[in-house]
C-alpha positions, 0 to 999 in steps of 0.5 A: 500567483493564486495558491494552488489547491492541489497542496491542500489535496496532498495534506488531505489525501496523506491523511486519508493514508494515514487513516487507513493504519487499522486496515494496514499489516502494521495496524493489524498486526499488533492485534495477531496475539489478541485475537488469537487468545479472544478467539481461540483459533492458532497462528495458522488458522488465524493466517489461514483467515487473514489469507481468504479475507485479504484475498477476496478483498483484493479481488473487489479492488478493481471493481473499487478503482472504476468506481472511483474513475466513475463517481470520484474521490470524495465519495469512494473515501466516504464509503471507505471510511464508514465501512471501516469505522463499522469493521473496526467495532464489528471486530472488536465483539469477537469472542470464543468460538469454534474453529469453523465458525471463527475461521468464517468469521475472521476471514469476513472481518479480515476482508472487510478492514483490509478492503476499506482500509488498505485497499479501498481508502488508501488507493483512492487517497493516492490516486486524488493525488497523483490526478492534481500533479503532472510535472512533480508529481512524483516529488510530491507523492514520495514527500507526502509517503516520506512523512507516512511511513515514518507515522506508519513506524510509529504505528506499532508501539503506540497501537501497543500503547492504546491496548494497554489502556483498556484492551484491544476491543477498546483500543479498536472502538476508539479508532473507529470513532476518530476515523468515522468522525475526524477523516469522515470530516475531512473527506466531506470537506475538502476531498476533491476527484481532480483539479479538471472537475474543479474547474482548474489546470493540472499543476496550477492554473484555472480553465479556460471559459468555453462556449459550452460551460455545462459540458462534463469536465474531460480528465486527461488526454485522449491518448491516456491508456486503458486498463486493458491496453496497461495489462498488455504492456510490460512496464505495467508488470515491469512495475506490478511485481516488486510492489507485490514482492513487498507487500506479500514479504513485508506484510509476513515479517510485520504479521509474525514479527514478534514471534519470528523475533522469538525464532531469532531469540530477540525480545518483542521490544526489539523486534518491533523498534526495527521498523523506525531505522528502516523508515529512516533508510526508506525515507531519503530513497522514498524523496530520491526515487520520487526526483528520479522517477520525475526525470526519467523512466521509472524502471529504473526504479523498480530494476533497483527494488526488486534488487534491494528485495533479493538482499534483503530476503537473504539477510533478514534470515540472519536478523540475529546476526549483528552485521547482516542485521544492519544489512537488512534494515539498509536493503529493506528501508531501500526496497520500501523507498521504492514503493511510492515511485512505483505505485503513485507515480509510475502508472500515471507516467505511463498510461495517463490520468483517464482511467487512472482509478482502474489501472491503479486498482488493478495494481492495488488488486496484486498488492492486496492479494499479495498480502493475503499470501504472504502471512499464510505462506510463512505461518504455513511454512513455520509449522512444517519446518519449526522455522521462517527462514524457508519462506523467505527463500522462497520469496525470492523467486518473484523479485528475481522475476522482477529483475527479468521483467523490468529488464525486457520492459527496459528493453522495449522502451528502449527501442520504442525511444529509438524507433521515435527518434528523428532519423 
């Protein structure tokens, strides 16, 4: 059997994930302290920024989905990579200034290394490789995240490690460089759109001769669903709303982490070391949910994330207690586990690969700007209570709307199935 070139798009297309770690809350996040002295402005300005500047950037995703349905991978990575590389030295020159000025300018450099690097190159690194597999799909996608999230672990001591050398403009100029030249490289060479325009079979296999050969090559079927048709359809928010929960949350504990960590009276080392036992929980649940969502429906899936988030927020509010400590790290490595299945593979399992790009940067689109509300909401809620336990209590309410969704989802596909049923 001739070697299957979707294997090569999945180790291309993790690195391109992993490419986008200066754009992602855990590559942002070690640089908060930084530019707030370089700057001048507080946490809650500096929150405000990131709010507007990740909030417009996920208004933009959607726009950046049907680009990639439009001129493919390859390209829209491209572009990605370059416009992050430049964001990276761009951010890297800022200094004193005013409190206007500086919100102004940080709001425009939080929505440019956010848009390239967590929306813009991650979504379509992931959708590449959700477009070449059909039948494994989701053991692909959760393998390939499996082995992103414990690099995304690591990502916080050694972005700390980089600074240390010769500072954080440095540190931001070096990943600039290896981004622009090394990714830019890869994407160049060996980033392909999907296995049709390549003139194979999804899954293995090479196309059949026609008698038309110069005919575009047709992706998916033609029952693949549209983006409208995917924003009416509960299933779509059914798996839309844990996504969100997460990313808002977990990008607000990974942004305030090390003064949260002071609230709680535990040292930076400590508080930065629990992301690597939570990527070791995440990991398994990631490989598992990736088998499960390949069997069955994948609301199963995001029933049991929203779940893993309701203990998790309760718990993570007691991170100083030992025992509820040990119950976060569990519930919030479960909870991140279920992120692939829904995000990689449950879009393409519902609605088809057609207008993958536009359904899955729509759902990109939430998460993004779910991030941007988060690190706002509790750097907000911090300087009116003295604490960042109340947002995490507020958080609760969309998990708990998750629930409710993903059970009438459920529902419905329930009878559609039995509706469909012979007899």
């Amino acid at each position: 059997m001739p070697f299957y070139y979707g294997w090569v798009v999945v180790a291309v297309g993790s690195l391109g994930v992993l490419a986008s770690i200066p754009g992602q809350t855990a590559g942002v996040s070690v640089f908060t302290d930084h530019l707030t002295e370089a700057t001048g402005l507080s946490r809650l300005q500096l929150s405000i920024a990131y709010l507007i500047g990740t909030g417009s950037s996920g208004f933009l995703l959607p726009k950046a989905g049907r680009a990639i349905d439009r001129f493919g991978s390859r390209e829209v990575a491209g572009a990605a990579v370059v416009g992050l590389g430049l964001t990276l030295v761009g951010l890297s020159f800022v200094g004193p200034m005013g409190t206007i000025v500086g919100m102004a300018v940080m709001s425009i450099g939080f929505g440019c290394i956010r848009f390239t690097g967590q929306g813009l190159l991650t979504l379509t690194s992931r959708t590449m490789i959700s477009q070449w597999f059909e039948r494994r799909r989701g053991m692909v996608s959760s393998i390939s995240n499996s082995i992103m999230s414990f690099a995304f672990s690591l990502t916080p001591a050694l972005l700390f490690a980089l600074i240390e050398i010769d500072g954080f403009r440095s540190a931001w100029r070096i990943l600039a460089v290896v981004i622009v030249v090394v990714m830019g490289g890869v994407i160049a060479v060996f980033f392909r759109n999907s296995p049709e325009t390549s003139g194979l079979v999804i899954d293995g296999g090479v196309t059949p001769v026609t008698d038309s050969p110069g005919t575009p090559a047709i992706i998916g079927t033609h029952n693949d669903k549209t983006r409208g048709q995917a924003i009416r359809d509960l299933r779509f928010w059914a798996a839309t709303i844990p996504v969100v929960a997460m990313s808002s949350t977990s990008t607000a504990l990974t942004f305030h982490i090390i003064d949260y960590g002071k609230e709680l009276g535990i040292d930076e080392d400590r508080m930065v070391r629990i992301f690597v036992p939570i990527a070791f929980v995440s990991v398994p649940v990631t490989l598992l949910g990736g088998w499960f969502v390949d069997r069955t429906s994948p609301l199963f899936i995001a029933l049991f994330m929203s779940a893993a988030q309701i203990v998790m927020f309760l718990t993570v509010a007691m991170l100083d207690n030992p025992t509820l400590a040990v119950v976060a790290i569990i519930s919030w490595g479960a909870a991140a586990g279920c992120f692939t299945p829904l995000t990689s593979a449950a879009m393409p399992r519902f609605f088809g690969r057609r207008h993958l790009g536009a359904i899955a940067g729509l759902q990109m689109s939430a998460m993004v700007i779910g991030s941007a509300v988060g690190p706002a909401l509790f750097a907000l809620t911090q300087s009116i209570t003295g604490s960042y336990r109340p947002a995490l209590w507020i958080s609760l309410l969309v998990p708990i709307a998750g629930l409710v969704v993903g059970a009438a989802a459920r529902r419905v596909e329930l009878n559609e199935s039995l509706l469909a049923s012979p007899g």
